[in-house]
KOLTI-629197 format. One record per residue: residue in one letter; residue number from 1; x, y, z of N, C-alpha, C in turn. Coordinates in steps of 0.05 Angstrom, whole numbers, plus 5000, padded with zeros to 4 digits. Example, Ala and Ser with C-alpha at 12.3 -4.5 7.8 and 13.67 -1.06 7.14 Angstrom:
2
@res = A | n = 1 | n_xx = 5264 | n_yy = 4886 | n_zz = 5156 | ca_xx = 5246 | ca_yy = 4910 | ca_zz = 5156 | c_xx = 5264 | c_yy = 4934 | c_zz = 5156;
@res = S | n = 2 | n_xx = 5257 | n_yy = 4955 | n_zz = 5142 | ca_xx = 5273 | ca_yy = 4979 | ca_zz = 5143 | c_xx = 5258 | c_yy = 5001 | c_zz = 5157;
//
This chain:
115
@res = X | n = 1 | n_xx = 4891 | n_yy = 5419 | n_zz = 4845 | ca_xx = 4873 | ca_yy = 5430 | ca_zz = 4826 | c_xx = 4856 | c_yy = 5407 | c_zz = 4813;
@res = X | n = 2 | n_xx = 4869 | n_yy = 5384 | n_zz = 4804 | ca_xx = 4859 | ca_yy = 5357 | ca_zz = 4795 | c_xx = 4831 | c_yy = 5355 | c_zz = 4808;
@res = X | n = 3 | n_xx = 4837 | n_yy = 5352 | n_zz = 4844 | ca_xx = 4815 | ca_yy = 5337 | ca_zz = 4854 | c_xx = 4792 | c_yy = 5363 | c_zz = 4861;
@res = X | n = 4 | n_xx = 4795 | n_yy = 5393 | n_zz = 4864 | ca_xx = 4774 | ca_yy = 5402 | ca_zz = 4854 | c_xx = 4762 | c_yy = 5404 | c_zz = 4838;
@res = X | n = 5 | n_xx = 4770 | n_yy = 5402 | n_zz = 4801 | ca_xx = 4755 | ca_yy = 5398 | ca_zz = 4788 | c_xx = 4735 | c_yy = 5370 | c_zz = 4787;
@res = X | n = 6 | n_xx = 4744 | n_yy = 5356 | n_zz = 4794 | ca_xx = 4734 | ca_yy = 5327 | ca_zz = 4799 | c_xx = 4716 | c_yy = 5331 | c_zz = 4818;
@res = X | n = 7 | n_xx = 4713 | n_yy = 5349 | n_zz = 4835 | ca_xx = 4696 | ca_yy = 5347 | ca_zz = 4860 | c_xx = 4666 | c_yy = 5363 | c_zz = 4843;
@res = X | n = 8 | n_xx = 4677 | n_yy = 5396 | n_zz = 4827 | ca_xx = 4653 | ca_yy = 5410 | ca_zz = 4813 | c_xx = 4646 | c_yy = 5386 | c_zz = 4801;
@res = X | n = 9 | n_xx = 4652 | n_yy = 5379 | n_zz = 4779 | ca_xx = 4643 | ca_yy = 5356 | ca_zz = 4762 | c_xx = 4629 | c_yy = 5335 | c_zz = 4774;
@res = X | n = 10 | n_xx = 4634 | n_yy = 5329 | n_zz = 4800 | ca_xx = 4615 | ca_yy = 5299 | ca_zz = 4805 | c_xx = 4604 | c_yy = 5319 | c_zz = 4838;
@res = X | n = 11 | n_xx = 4589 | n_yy = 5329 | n_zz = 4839 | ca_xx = 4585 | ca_yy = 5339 | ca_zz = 4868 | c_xx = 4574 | c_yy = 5309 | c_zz = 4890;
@res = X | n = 12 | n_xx = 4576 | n_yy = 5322 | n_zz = 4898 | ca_xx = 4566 | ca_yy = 5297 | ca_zz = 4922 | c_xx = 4585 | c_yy = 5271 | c_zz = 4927;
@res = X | n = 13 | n_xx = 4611 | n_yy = 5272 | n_zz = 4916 | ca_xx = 4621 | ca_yy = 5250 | ca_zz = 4910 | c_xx = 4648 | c_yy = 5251 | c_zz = 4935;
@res = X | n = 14 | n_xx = 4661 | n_yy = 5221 | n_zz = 4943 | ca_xx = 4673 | ca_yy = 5228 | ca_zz = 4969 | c_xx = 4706 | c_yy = 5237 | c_zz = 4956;
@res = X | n = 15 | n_xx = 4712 | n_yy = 5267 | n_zz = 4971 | ca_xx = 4734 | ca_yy = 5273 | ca_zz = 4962 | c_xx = 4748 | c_yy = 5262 | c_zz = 4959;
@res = X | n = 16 | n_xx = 4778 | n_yy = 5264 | n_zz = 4937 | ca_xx = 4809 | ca_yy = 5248 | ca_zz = 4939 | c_xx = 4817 | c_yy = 5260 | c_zz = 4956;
@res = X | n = 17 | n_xx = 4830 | n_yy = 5243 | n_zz = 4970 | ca_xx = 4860 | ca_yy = 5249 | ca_zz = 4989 | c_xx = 4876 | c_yy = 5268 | c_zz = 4973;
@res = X | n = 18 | n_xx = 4893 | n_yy = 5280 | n_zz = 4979 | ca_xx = 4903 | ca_yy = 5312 | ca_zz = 4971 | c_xx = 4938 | c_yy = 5307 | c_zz = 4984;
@res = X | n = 19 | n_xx = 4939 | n_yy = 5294 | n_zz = 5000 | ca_xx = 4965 | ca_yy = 5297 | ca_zz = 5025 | c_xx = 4980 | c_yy = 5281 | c_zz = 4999;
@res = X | n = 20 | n_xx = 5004 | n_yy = 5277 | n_zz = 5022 | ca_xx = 5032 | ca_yy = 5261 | ca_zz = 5023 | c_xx = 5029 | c_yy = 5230 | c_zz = 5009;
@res = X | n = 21 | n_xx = 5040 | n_yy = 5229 | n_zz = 4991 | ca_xx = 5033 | ca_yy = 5190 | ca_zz = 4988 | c_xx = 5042 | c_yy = 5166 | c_zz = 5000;
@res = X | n = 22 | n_xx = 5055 | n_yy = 5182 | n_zz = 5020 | ca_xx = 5053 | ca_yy = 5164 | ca_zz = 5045 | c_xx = 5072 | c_yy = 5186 | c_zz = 5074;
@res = X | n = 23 | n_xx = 5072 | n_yy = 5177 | n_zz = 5106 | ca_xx = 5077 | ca_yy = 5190 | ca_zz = 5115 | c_xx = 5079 | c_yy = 5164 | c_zz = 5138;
@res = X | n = 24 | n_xx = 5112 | n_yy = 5181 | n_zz = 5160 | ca_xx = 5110 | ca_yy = 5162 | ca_zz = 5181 | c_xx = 5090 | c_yy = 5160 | c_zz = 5200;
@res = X | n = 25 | n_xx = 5086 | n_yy = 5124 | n_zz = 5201 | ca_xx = 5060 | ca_yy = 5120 | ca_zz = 5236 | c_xx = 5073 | c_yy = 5137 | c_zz = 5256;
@res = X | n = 26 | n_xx = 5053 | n_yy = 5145 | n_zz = 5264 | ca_xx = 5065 | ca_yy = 5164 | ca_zz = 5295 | c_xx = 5036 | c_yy = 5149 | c_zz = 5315;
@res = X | n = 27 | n_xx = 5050 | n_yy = 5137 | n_zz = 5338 | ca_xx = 5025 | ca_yy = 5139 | ca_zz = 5362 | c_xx = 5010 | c_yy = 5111 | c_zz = 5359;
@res = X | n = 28 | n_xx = 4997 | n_yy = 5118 | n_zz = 5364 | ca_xx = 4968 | ca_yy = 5096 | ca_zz = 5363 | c_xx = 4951 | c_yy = 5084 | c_zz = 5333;
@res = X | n = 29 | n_xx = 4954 | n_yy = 5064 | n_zz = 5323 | ca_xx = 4936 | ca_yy = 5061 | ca_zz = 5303 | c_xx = 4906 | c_yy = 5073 | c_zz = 5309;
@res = X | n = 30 | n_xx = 4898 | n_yy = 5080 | n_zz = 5290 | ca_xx = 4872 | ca_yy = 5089 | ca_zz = 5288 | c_xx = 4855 | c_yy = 5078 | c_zz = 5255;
@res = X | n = 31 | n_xx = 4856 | n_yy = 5053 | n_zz = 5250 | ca_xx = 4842 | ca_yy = 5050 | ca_zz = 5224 | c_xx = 4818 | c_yy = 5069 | c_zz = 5213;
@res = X | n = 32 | n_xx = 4804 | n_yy = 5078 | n_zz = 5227 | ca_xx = 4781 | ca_yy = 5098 | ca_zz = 5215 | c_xx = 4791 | c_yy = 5119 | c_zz = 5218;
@res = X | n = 33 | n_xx = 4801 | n_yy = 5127 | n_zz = 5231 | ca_xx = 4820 | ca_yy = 5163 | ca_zz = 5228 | c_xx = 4831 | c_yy = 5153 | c_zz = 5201;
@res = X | n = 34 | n_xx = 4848 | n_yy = 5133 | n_zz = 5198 | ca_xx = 4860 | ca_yy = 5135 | ca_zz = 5171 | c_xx = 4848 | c_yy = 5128 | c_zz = 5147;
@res = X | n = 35 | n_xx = 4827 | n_yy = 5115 | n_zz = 5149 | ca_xx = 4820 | ca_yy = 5113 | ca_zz = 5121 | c_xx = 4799 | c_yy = 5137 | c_zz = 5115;
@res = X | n = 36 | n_xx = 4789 | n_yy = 5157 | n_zz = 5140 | ca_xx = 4773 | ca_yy = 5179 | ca_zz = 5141 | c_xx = 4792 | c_yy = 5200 | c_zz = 5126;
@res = X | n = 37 | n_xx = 4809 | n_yy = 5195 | n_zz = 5125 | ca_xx = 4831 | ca_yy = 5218 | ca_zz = 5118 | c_xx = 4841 | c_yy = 5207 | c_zz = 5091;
@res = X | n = 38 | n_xx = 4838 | n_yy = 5180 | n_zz = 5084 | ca_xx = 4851 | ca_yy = 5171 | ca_zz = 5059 | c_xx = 4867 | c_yy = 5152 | c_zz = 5060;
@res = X | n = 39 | n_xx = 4880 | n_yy = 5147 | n_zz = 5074 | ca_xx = 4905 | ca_yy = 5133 | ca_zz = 5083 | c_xx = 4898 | c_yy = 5106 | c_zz = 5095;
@res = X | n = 40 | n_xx = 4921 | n_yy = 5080 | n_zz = 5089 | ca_xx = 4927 | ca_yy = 5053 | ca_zz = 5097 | c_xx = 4945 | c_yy = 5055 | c_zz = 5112;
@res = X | n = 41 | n_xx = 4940 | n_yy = 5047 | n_zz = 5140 | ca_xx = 4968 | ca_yy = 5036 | ca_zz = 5155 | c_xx = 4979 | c_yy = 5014 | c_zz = 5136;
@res = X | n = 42 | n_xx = 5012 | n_yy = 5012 | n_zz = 5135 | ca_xx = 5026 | ca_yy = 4993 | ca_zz = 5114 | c_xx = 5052 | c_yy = 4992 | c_zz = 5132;
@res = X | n = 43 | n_xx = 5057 | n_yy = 4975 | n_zz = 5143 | ca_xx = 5083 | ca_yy = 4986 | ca_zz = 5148 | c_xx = 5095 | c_yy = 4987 | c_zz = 5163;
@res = X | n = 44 | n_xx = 5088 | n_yy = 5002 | n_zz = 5177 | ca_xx = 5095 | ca_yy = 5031 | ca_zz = 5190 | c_xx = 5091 | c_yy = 5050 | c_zz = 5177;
@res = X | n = 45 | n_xx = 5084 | n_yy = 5055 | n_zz = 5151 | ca_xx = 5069 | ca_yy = 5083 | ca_zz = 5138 | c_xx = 5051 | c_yy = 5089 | c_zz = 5135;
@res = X | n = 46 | n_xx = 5038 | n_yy = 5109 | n_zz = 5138 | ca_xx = 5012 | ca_yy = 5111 | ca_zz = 5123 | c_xx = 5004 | c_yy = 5120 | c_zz = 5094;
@res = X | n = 47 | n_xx = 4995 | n_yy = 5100 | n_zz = 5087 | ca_xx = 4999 | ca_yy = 5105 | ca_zz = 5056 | c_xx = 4969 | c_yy = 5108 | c_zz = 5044;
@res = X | n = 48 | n_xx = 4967 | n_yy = 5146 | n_zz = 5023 | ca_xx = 4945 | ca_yy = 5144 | ca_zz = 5014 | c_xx = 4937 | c_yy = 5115 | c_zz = 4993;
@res = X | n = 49 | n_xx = 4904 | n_yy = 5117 | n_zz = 4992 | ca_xx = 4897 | ca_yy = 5102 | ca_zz = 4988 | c_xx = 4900 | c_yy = 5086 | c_zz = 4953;
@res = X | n = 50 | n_xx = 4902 | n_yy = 5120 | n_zz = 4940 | ca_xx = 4903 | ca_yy = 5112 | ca_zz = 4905 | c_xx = 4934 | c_yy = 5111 | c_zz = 4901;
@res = X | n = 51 | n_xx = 4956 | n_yy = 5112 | n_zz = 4925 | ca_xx = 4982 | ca_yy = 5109 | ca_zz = 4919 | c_xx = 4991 | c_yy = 5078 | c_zz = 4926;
@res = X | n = 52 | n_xx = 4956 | n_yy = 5066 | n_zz = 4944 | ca_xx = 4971 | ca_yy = 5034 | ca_zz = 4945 | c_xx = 4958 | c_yy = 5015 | c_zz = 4924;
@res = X | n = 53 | n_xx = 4928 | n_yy = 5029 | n_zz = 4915 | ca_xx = 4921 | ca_yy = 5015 | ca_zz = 4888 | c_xx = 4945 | c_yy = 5014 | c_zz = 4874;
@res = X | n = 54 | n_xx = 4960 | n_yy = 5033 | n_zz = 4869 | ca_xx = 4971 | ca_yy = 5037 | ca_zz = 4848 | c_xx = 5001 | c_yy = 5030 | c_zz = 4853;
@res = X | n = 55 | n_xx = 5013 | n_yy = 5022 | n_zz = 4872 | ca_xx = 5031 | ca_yy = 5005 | ca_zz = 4878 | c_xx = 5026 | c_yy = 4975 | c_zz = 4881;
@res = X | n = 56 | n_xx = 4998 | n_yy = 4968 | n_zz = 4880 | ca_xx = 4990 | ca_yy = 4941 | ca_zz = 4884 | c_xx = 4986 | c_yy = 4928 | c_zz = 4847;
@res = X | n = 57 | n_xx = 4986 | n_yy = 4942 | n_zz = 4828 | ca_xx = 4978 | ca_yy = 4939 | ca_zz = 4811 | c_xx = 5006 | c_yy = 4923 | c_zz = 4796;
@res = X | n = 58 | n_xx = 5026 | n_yy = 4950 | n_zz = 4800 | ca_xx = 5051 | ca_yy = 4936 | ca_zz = 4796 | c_xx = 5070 | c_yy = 4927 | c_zz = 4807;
@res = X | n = 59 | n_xx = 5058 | n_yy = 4920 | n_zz = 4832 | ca_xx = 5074 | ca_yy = 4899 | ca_zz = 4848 | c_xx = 5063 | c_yy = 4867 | c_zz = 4849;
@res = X | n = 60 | n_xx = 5036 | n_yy = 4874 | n_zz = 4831 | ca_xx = 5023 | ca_yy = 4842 | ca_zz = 4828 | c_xx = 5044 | c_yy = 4833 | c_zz = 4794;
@res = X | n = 61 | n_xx = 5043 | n_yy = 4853 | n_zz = 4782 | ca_xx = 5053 | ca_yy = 4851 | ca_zz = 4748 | c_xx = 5075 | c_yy = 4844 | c_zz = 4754;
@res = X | n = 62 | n_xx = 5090 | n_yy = 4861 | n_zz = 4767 | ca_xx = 5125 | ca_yy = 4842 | ca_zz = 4772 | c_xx = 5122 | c_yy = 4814 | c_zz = 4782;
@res = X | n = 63 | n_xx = 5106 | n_yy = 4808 | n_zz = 4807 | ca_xx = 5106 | ca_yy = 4779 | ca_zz = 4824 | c_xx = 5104 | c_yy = 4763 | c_zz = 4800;
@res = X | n = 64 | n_xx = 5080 | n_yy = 4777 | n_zz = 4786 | ca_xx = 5074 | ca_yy = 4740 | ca_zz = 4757 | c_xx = 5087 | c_yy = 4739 | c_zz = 4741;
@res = X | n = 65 | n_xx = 5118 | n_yy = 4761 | n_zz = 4743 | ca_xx = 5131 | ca_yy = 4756 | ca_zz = 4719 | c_xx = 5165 | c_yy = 4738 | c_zz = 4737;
@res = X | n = 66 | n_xx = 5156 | n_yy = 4745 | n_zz = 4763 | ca_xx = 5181 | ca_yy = 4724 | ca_zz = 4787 | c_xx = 5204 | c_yy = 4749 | c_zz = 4791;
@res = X | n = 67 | n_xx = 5190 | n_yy = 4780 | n_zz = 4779 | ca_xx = 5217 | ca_yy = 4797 | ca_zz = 4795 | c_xx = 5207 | c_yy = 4825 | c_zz = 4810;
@res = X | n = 68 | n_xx = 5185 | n_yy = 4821 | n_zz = 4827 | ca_xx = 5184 | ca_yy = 4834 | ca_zz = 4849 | c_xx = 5204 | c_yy = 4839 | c_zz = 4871;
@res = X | n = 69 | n_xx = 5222 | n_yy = 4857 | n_zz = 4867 | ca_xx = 5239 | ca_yy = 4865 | ca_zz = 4881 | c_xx = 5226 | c_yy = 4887 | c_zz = 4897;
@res = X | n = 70 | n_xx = 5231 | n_yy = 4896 | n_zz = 4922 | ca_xx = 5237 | ca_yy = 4916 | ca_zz = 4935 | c_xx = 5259 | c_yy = 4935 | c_zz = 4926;
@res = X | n = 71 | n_xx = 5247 | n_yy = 4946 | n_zz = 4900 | ca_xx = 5266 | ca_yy = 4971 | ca_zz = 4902 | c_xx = 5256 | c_yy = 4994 | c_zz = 4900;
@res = X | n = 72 | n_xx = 5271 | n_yy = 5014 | n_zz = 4884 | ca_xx = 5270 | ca_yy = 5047 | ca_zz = 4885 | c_xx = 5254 | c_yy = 5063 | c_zz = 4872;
@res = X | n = 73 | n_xx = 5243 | n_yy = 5049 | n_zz = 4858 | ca_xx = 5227 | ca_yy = 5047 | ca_zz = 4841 | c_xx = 5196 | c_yy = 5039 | c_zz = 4844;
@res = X | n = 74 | n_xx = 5205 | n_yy = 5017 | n_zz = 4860 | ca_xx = 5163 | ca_yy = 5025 | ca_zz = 4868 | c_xx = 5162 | c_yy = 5038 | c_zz = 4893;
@res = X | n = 75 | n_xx = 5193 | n_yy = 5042 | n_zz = 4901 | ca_xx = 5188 | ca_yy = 5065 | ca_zz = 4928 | c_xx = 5176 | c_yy = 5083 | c_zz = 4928;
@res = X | n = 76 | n_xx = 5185 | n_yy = 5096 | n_zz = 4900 | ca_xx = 5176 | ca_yy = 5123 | ca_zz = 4888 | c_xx = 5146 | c_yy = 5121 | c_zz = 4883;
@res = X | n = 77 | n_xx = 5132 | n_yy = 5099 | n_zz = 4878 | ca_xx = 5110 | ca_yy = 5106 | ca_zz = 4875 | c_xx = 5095 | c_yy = 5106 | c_zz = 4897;
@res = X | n = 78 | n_xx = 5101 | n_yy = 5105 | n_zz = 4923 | ca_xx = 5087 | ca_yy = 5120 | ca_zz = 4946 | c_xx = 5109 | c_yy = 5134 | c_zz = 4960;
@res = X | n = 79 | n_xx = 5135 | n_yy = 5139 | n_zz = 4947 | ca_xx = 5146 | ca_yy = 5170 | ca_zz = 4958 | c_xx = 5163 | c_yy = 5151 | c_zz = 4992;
@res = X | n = 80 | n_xx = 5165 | n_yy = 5135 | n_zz = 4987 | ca_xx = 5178 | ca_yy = 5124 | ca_zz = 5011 | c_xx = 5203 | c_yy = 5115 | c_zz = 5008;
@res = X | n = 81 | n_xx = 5225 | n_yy = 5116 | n_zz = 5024 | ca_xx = 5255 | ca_yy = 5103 | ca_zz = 5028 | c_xx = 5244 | c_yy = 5069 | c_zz = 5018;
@res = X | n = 82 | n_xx = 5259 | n_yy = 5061 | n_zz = 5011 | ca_xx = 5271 | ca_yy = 5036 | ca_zz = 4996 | c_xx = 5268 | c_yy = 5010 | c_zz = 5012;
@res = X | n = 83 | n_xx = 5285 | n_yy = 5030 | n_zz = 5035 | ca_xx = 5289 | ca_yy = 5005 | ca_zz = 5063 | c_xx = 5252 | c_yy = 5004 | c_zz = 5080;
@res = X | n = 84 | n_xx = 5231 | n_yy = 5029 | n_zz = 5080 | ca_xx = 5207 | ca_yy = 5019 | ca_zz = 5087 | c_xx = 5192 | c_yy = 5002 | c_zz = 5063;
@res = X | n = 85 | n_xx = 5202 | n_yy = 4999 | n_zz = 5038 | ca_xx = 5182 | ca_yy = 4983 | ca_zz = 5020 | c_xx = 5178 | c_yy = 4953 | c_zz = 5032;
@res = X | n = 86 | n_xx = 5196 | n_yy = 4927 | n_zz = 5037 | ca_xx = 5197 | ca_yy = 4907 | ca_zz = 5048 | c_xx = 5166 | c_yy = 4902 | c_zz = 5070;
@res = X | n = 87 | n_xx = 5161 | n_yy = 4926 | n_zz = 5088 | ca_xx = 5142 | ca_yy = 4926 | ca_zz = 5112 | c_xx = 5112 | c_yy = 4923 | c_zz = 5096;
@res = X | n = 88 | n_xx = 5114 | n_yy = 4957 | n_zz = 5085 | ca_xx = 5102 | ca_yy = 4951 | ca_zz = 5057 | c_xx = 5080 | c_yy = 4929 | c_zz = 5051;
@res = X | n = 89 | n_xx = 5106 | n_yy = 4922 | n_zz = 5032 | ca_xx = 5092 | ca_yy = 4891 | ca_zz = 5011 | c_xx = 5090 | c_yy = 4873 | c_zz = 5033;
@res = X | n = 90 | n_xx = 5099 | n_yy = 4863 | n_zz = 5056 | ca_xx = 5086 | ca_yy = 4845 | ca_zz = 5073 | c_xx = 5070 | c_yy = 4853 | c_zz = 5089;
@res = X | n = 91 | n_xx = 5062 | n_yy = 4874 | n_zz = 5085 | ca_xx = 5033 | ca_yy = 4881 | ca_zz = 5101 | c_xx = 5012 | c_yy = 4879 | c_zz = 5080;
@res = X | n = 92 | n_xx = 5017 | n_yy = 4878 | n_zz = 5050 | ca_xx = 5004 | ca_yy = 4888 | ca_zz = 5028 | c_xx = 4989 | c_yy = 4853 | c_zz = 5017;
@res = X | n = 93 | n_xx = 5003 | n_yy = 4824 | n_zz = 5041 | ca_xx = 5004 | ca_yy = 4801 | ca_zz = 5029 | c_xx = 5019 | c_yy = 4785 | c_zz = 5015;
@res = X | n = 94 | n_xx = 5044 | n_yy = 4805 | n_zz = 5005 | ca_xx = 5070 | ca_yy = 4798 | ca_zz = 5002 | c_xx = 5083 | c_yy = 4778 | c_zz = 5011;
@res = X | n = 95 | n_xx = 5102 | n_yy = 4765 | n_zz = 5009 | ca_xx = 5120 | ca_yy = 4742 | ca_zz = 5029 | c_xx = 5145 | c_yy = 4745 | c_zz = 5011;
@res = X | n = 96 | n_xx = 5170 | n_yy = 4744 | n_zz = 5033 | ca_xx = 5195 | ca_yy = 4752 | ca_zz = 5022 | c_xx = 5202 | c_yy = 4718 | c_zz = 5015;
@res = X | n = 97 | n_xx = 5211 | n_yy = 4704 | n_zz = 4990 | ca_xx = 5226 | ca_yy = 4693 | ca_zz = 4978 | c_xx = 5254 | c_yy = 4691 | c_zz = 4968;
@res = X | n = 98 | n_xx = 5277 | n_yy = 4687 | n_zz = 4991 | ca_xx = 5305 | ca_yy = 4697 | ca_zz = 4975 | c_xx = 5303 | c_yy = 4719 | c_zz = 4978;
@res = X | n = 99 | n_xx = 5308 | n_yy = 4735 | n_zz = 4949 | ca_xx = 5319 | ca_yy = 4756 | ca_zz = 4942 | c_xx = 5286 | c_yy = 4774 | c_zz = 4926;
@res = X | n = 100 | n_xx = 5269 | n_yy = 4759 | n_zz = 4921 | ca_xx = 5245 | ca_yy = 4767 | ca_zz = 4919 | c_xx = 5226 | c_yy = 4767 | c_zz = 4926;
@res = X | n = 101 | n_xx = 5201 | n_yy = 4781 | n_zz = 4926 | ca_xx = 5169 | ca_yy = 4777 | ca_zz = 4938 | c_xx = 5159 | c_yy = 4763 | c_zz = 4918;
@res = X | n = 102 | n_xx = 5144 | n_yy = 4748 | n_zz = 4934 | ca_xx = 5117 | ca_yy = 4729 | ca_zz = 4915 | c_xx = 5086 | c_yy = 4740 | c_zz = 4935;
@res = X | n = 103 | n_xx = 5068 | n_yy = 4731 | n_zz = 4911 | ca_xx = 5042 | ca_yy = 4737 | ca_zz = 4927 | c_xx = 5039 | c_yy = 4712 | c_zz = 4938;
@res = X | n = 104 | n_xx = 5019 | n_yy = 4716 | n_zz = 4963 | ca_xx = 5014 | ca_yy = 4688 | ca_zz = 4983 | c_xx = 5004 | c_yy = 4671 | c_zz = 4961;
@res = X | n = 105 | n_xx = 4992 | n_yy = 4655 | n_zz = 4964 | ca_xx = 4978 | ca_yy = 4629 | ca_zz = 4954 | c_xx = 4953 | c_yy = 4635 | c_zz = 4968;
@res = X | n = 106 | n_xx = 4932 | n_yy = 4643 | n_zz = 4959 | ca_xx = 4903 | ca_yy = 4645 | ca_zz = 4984 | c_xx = 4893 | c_yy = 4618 | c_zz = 4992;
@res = X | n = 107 | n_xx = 4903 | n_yy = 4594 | n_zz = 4977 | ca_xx = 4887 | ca_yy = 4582 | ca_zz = 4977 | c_xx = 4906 | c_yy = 4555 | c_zz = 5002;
@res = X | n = 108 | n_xx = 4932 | n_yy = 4566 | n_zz = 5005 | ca_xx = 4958 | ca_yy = 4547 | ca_zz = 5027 | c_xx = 4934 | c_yy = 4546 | c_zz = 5052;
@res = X | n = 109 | n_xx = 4938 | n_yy = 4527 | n_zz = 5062 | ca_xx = 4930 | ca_yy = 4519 | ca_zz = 5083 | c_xx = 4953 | c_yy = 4538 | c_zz = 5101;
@res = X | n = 110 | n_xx = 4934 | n_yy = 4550 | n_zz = 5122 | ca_xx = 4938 | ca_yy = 4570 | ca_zz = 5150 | c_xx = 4945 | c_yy = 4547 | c_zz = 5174;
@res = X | n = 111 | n_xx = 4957 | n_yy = 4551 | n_zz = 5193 | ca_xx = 4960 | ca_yy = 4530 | ca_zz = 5212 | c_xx = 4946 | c_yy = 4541 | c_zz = 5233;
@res = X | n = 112 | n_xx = 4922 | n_yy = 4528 | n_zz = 5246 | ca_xx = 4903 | ca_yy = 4539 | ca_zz = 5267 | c_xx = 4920 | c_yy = 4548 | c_zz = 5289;
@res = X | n = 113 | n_xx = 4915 | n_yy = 4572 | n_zz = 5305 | ca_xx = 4932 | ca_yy = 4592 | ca_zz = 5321 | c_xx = 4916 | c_yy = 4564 | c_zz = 5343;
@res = X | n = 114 | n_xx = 4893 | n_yy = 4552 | n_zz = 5349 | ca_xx = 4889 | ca_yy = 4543 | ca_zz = 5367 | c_xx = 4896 | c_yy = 4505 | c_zz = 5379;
@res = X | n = 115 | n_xx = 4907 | n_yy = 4500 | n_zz = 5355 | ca_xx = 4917 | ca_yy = 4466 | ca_zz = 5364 | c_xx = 4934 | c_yy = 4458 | c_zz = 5338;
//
């Protein structure tokens, strides 16, 4: 109901995603099928798009406070088992530390894939 009123109200504007806030990869990646539909490959899930803003928001708030865990809790906020969050946050830029995620460093030196 939300995202039709939002649609009368702003016409012309590109619909919200409506589905699942996240759902298992089946098959073949398709990046433009999925983001045509709403959805981030993550994973192995496909996760709508305003359920990874919005898992990214407070999975950056935990990292700068040093307790980004993988738990049940930000599972819930894209509706996924516990044990897929880990894939998740390291597809999201994540890196597992111990017992916690930290965000990368953008700025670490990469080691050239070619020498």
């Amino acid at each position: 109901a939300r995202a039709t009123l939002f649609q009368v109200r702003h016409p012309g504007s590109t619909p919200l995603p409506t589905g699942p806030a996240s759902l298992r990869a089946g098959g073949q990646a398709d990046p433009d099928r999925d983001a045509a539909c709403g959805y981030e490959s993550l994973g192995g899930l496909l996760v709508r798009v305003d359920a990874v803003e919005n898992l990214l928001g407070t999975a950056h708030a935990q990292a700068r406070q040093g307790q980004l865990h993988a738990s049940a809790s930000l599972a819930r906020i894209i509706r996924c088992a516990p044990e897929a969050l880990p894939g998740v946050l390291i597809s999201l830029g994540f890196e597992k530390a111990g017992e916690v995620f930290r965000a990368r460093d953008p700025r670490a030196k990469r080691k050239n894939p070619s020498g």
